[in-house]
C-alpha positions in Angstrom: -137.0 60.7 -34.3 -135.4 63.5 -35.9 -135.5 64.5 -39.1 -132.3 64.0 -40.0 -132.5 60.3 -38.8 -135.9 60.4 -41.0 -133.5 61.1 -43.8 -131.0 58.6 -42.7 -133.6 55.9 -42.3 -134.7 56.4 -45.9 -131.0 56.8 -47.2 -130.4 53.3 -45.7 -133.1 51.7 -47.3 -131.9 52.7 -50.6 -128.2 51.7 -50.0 -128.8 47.8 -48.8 -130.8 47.3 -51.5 -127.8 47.7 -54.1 -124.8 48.6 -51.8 -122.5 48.9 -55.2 -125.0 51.1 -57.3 -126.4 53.3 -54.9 -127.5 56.8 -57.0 -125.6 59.6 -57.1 -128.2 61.8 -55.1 -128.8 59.3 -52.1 -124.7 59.6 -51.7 -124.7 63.3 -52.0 -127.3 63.6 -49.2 -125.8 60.9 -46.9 -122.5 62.8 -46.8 -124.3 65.7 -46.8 -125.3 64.3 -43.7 -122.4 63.3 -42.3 -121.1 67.1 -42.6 -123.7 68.7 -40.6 -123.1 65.7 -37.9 -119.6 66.5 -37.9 -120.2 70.1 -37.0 -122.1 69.2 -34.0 -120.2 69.3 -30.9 -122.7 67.1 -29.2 -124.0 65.2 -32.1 -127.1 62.6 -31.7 -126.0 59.3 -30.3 -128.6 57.5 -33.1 -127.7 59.6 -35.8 -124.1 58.5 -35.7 -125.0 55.0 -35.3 -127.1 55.2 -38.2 -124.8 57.2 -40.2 -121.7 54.8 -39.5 -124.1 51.7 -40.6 -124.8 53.7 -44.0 -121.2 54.4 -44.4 -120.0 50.6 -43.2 -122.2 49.6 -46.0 -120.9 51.8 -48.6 -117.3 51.2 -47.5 -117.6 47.5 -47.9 -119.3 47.9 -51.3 -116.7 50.1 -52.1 -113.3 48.6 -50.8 -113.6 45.0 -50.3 -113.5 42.7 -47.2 -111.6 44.4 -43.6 -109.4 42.3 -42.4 -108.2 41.5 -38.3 -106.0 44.7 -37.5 -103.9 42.8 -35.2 -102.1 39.9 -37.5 -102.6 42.5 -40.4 -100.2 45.0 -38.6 -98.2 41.9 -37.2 -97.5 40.9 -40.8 -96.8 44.6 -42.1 -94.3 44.7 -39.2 -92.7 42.2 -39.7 -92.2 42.5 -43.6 -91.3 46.5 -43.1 -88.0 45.0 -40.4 -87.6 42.8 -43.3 -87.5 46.2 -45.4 -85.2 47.6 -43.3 -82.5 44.6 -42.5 -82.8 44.3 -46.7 -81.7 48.7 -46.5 -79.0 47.7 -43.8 -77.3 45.2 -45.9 -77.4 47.2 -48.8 -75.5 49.8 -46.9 -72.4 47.1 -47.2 -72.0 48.2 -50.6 -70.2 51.9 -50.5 -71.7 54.7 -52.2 -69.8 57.6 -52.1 -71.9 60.9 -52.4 -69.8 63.5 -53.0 -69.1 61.8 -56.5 -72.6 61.4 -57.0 -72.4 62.8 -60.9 -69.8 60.0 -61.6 -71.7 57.2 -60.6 -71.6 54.7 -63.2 -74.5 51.8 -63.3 -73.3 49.5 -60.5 -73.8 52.6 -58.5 -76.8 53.3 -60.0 -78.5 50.1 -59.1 -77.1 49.8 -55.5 -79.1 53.1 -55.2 -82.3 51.9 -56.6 -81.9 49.2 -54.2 -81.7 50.8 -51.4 -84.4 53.4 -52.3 -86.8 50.4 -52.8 -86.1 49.1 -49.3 -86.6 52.6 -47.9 -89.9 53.0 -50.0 -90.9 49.2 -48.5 -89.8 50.5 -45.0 -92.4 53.7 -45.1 -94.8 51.5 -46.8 -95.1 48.9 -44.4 -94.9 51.3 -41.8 -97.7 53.7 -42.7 -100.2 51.3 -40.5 -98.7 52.6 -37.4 -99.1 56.1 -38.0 -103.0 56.0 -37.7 -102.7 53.4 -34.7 -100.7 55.7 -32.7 -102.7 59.0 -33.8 -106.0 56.8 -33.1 -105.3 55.9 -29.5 -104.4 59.4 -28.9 -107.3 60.7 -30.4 -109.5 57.8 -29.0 -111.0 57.3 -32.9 -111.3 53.4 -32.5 -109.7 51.6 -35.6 -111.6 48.4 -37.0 -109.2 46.5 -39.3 -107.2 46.6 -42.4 -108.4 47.3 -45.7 -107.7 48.3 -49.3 -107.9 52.1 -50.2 -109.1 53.3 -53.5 -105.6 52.9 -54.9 -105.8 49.1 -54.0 -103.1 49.9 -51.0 -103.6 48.7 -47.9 -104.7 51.4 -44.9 -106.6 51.2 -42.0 -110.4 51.4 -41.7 -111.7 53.8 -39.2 -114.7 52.6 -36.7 -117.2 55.9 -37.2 -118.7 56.0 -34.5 -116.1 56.9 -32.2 -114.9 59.4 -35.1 -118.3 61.0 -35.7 -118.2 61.9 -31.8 -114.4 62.9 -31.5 -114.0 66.6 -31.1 -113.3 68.2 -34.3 -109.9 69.1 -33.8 -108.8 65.7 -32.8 -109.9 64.7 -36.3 -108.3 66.9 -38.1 -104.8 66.4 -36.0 -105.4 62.2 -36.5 -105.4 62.5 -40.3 -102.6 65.0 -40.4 -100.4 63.0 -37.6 -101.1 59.8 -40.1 -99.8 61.4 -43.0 -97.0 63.3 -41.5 -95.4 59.4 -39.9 -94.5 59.2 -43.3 -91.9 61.8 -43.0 -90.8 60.7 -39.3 -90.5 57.2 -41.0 -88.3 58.8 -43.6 -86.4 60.7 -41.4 -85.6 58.2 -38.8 -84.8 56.1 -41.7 -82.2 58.9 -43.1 -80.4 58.9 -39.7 -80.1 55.4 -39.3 -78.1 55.3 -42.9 -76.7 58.4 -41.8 -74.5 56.4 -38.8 -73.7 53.5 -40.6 -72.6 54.6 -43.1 -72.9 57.8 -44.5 -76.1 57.3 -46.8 -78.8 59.9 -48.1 -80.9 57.9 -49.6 -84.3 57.8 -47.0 -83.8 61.9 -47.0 -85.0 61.8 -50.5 -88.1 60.6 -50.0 -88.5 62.6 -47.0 -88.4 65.5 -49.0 -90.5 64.7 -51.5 -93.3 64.2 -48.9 -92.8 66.9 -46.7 -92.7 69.1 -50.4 -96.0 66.9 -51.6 -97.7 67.1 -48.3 -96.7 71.0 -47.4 -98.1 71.7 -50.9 -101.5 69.7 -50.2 -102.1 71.1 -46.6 -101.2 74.9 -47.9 -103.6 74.6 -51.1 -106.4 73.7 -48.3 -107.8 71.2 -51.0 -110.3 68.6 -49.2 -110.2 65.9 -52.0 -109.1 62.4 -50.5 -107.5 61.8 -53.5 -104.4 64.2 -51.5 -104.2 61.2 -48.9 -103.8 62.0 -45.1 -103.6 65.7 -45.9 -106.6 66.1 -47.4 -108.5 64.7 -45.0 -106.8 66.9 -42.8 -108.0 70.4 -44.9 -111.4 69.1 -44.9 -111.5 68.5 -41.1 -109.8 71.7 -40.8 -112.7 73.2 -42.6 -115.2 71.6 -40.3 -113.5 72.3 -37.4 -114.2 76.2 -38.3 -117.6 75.4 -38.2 -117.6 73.0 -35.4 -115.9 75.9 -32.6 -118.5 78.2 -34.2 -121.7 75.5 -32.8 -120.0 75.2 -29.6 -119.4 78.5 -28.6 -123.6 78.7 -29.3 -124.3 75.8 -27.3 -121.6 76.8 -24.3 -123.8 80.4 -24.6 -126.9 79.1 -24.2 -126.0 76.5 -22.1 
C-alpha cells in the first residue's frame, strides 16, 4: 500500500461516517489528493478507485440522488425540440430589426418570448455537450444530477477521468462549455432563414464574451462553469507533461 492510499484509506473513514459534515481539513487533503493523482501520467489503478469512492461519497452528500442518463437525456431532448418548435412558431410573428428602437411593447414581448425559448433550447441542450466531449475523450459519464446551482448537469464516472490523459480533460470541460455557443449559433442561423431573426446571436455573444473572459483570466473556481474547470485542468496539464517527460526519460 502506498502512502497515499494510507491517506486515502483514513480520509474515507472519516467521510462515511458523516458524508454531509465532513471537516474542512479531511476535504482539503482529499483534493489535495486528487491533484497529485491527476498529475500522474500513469496514476495507481487503487488510488483512483479509492479516490473516486471518496469523491462518489462526497458528491452524493453534496448534490442529491444521480439519476438514469439515458431517459434523463431522452426527456431533456425532447422538452429542448419542444423549446425550439415553441422559437419556430414565435418566428410567425414579424419583428423587424432595423426598427429595433421603435419597438413598442407588443414587440417587446414577442422578443422576450422568443429569447426564453432560445434560453430553454441551450438549456435543455447543455447535456449533450458533455456526452459528445465524453465519448471522445473516453471519460465515462454516470447519470444526471443537480449542480450546485440546483441545475441539472451530468455527473462524471472518476475513474475513467482520473486516468484520462490530462489534455483530454482539460479539452472535455472546455468542448462542454463552448456547445453552449454552437447551440446558440446554430440556433441564430436557423432564425436567420426563416425569418430574418437575431435573437439566439444574443446569447451567443454573451457566452462567448463570459466564457472568453473566464478562460483568459485563467481562474480555476467552478463557480466559472465549464471554463473553469477547463483553467484548472489547463494548470494540471502543465504539470502533468512535466511527469511524463520524467517517466518517458527514465523509462
Amino acid at each position: 500500500m502506498t502512502e497515499r492510499l494510507a491517506e486515502l484509506e483514513e480520509i474515507h473513514s472519516v467521510v462515511i461516517q458523516n458524508p454531509k459534515e465532513v471537516p474542512s481539513e479531511a476535504r482539503k487533503r482529499f483534493w489535495k489528493i486528487v491533484r497529485q493523482i491527476k498529475r500522474n501520467p500513469r496514476p495507481d489503478e487503487q488510488e483512483v478507485i479509492k479516490a473516486s469512492e471518496i469523491r462518489n461519497v462526497l458528491f452524493e452528500a453534496n448534490r442529491g440522488r444521480t439519476y438514469p442518463l439515458g431517459p434523463v437525456v431522452l426527456l431533456e431532448t425532447i422538452l429542448g425540440l419542444l423549446a425550439l418548435w415553441g422559437y419556430i412558431w414565435t418566428l410567425g410573428t414579424p419583428l423587424d430589426w432595423s426598427g429595433i428602437l421603435a419597438w413598442d411593447l407588443s414587440n417587446w414581448m414577442s422578443f422576450g418570448l422568443r429569447f426564453l425559448f432560445v434560453f430553454a433550447v441551450i438549456a435543455f441542450f447543455y447535456p449533450i455537450g458533455r456526452i459528445i466531449a465524453g465519448k471522445w475523450a473516453r471519460i465515462n459519464l454516470e447519470g444526471m444530477c443537480r449542480d450546485q446551482y440546483y441545475e441539472p448537469t451530468v455527473k462524471i464516472d472518476y475513474v475513467s477521468f482520473l486516468k484520462a490523459p490530462a489534455s483530454k480533460r482539460r479539452w472535455f470541460f472546455f468542448f462542454a462549455g463552448f456547445w453552449t455557443v454552437i447551440t446558440s449559433l446554430w440556433l441564430w442561423i436557423v432564425g436567420m432563414f426563416l425569418a430574418w431573426d437575431y435573437t439566439a446571436l444574443i446569447p451567443a455573444i454573451i457566452l462567448v464574451i463570459f466564457e472568453g473572459a473566464v478562460v483568459l483570466s485563467g481562474n480555476p473556481s467552478s463557480a466559472r462553469g465549464e471554463m473553469g474547470h477547463y483553467n484548472r485542468e489547463k494548470k494540471i496539464e502543465h504539470v502533468w507533461k512535466k511527469n511524463l517527460k520524467k517517466l518517458e526519460g527514465t523509462g
